[in-house]
C-alpha positions in Angstrom: 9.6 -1.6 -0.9 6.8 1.1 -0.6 9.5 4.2 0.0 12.2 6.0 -2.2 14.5 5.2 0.8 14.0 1.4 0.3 14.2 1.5 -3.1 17.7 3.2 -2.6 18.8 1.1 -0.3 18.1 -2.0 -2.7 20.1 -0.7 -5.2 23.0 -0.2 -3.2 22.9 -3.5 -2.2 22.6 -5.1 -5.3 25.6 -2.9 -6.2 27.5 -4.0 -3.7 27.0 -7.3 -4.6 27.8 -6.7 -8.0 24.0 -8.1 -9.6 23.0 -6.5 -12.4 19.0 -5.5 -12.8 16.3 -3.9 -15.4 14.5 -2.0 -12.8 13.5 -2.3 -9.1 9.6 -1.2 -8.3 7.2 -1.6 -5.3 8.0 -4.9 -3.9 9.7 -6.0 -7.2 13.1 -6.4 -8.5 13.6 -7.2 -12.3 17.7 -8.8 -12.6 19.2 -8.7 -15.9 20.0 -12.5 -15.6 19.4 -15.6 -13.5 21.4 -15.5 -10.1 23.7 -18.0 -9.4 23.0 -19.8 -6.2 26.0 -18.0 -4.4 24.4 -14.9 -5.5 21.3 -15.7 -4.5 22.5 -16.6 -0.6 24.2 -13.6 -0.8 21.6 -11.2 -1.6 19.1 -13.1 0.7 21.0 -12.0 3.9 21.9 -8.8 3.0 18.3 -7.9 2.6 17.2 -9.9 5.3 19.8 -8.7 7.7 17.8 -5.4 6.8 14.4 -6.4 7.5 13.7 -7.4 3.9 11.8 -10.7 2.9 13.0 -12.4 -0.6 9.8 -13.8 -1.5 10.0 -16.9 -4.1 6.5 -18.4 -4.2 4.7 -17.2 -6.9 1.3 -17.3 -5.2 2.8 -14.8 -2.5 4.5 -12.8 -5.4 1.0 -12.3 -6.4 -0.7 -11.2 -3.7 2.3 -8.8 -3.0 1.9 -7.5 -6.8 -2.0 -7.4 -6.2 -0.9 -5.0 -2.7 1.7 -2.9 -4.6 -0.9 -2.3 -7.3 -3.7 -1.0 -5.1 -1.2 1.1 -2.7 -0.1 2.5 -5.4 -3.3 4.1 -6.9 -4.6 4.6 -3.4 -1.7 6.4 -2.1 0.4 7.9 -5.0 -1.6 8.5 -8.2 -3.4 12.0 -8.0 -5.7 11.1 -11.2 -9.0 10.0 -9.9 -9.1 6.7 -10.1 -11.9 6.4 -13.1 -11.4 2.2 -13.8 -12.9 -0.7 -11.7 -10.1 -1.9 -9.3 -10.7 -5.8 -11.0 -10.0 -4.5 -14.4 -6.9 -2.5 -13.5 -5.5 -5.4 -11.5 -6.6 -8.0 -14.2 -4.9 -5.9 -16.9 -1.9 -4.8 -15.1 -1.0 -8.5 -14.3 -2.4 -10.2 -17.7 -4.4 -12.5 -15.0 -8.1 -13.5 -14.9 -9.3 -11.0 -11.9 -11.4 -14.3 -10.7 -8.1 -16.1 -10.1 -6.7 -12.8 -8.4 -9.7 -13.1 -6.1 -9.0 -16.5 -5.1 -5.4 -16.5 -4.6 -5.4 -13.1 -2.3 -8.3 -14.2 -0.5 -6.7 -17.8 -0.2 -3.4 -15.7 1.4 -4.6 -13.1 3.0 -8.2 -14.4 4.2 -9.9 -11.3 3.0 -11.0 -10.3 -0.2 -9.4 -7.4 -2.6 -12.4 -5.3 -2.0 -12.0 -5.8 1.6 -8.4 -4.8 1.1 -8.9 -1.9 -1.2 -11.7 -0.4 1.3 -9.1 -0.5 4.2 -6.7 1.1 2.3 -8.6 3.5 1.1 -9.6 4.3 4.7 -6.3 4.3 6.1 -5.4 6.8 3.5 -8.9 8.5 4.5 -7.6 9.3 8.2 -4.3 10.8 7.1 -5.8 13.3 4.0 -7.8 14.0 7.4 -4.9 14.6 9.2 -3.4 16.7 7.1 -6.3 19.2 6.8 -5.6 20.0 3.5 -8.9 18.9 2.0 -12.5 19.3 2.9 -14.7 15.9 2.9 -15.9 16.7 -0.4 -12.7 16.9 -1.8 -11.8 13.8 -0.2 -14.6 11.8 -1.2 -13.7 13.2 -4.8 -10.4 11.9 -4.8 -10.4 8.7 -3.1 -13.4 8.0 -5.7 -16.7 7.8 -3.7 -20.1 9.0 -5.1 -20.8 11.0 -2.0 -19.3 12.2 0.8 -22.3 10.0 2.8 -20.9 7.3 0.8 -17.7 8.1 2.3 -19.2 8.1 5.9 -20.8 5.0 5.8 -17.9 3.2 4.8 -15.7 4.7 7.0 -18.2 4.4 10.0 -18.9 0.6 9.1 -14.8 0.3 9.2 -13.7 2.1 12.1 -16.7 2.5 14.4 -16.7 6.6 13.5 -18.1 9.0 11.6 -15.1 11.1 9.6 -16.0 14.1 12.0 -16.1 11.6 14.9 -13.0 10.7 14.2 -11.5 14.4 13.5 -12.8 15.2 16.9 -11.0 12.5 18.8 -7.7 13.1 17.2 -8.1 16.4 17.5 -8.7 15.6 21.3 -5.8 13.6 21.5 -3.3 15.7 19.9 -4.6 18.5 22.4 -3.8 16.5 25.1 -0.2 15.2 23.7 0.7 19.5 23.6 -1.0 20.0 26.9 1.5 17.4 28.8 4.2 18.5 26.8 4.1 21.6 28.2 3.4 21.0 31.4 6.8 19.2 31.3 
């Protein structure tokens, strides 16, 4: 549950259903009680009917906390993220990070660095997109040294330097209006 949409939506289904909950976060839905196995079918279908996975194995429930956790401060925190990613993580979930490591790596068969870097590049190409910020700025805020940092990273990643990649999609998009218009 990344949006405010799906956040909304849960909500209205558990009030349709009548459960009762604390709070309801990025993947994460705190009930009031335990559900009764009725409930529990009940809420199962309406969220899978949806598209929505009730998730029960804790293992998986940790790698999906570990995700929610690093979206999070990739995506929506505008402080600069000043921390290490494995003490953030390791304090958020009151967990050894070196047993975070294994069990997201053991799920997900990459590591959270691995994971972080492609978020962070992911959210790289659309701060591009939106042309808001120079490289500088984005280097700044998704908490690189440099801005050659940056490029190396992102190069290694995608196969393109930032302005590489600015040119292509600029290319692209040119070419999207062009046979738009000639339509």
């Amino acid at each position: 549950m990344i949006s405010t949409a799906c956040k909304l939506f849960v909500q209205s289904e558990l009030a349709n259903l009548g459960i009762r909950y604390n709070s309801i976060d990025l993947g994460e839905i705190e009930l009031q009680g335990n559900l009764t196995s009725t409930e529990h079918a009940k809420l199962r279908n309406s969220l899978t009917k949806y598209g929505f996975e009730v998730m029960e194995d804790k293992r998986i429930i940790l790698v999906e906390k570990i995700k929610a956790i690093i979206i999070k401060m990739i995506y929506y925190t505008e402080d600069r993220v000043s921390t290490k990613y494995s003490y953030i993580l390791s304090e958020r979930l009151g967990l050894n990070y070196n047993y975070l490591s294994k069990v997201f790596s053991d799920s997900e068969g990459i590591t959270i660095e691995k994971y972080i870097i492609s978020q962070k590049i992911e959210r790289i190409k659309e701060l591009m997109a939106y042309g808001e910020l120079n490289m500088t700025q984005i280097a700044h805020k998704m908490n690189y040294s440099s801005v050659a940092h940056l490029s190396l990273q992102f190069k290694k990643n995608t196969g393109f330097t930032p302005s590489g990649f600015r040119l292509i999609k600029g290319n692209k998009r040119r070419a999207v209006e062009e046979i738009s218009m000639s339509a």
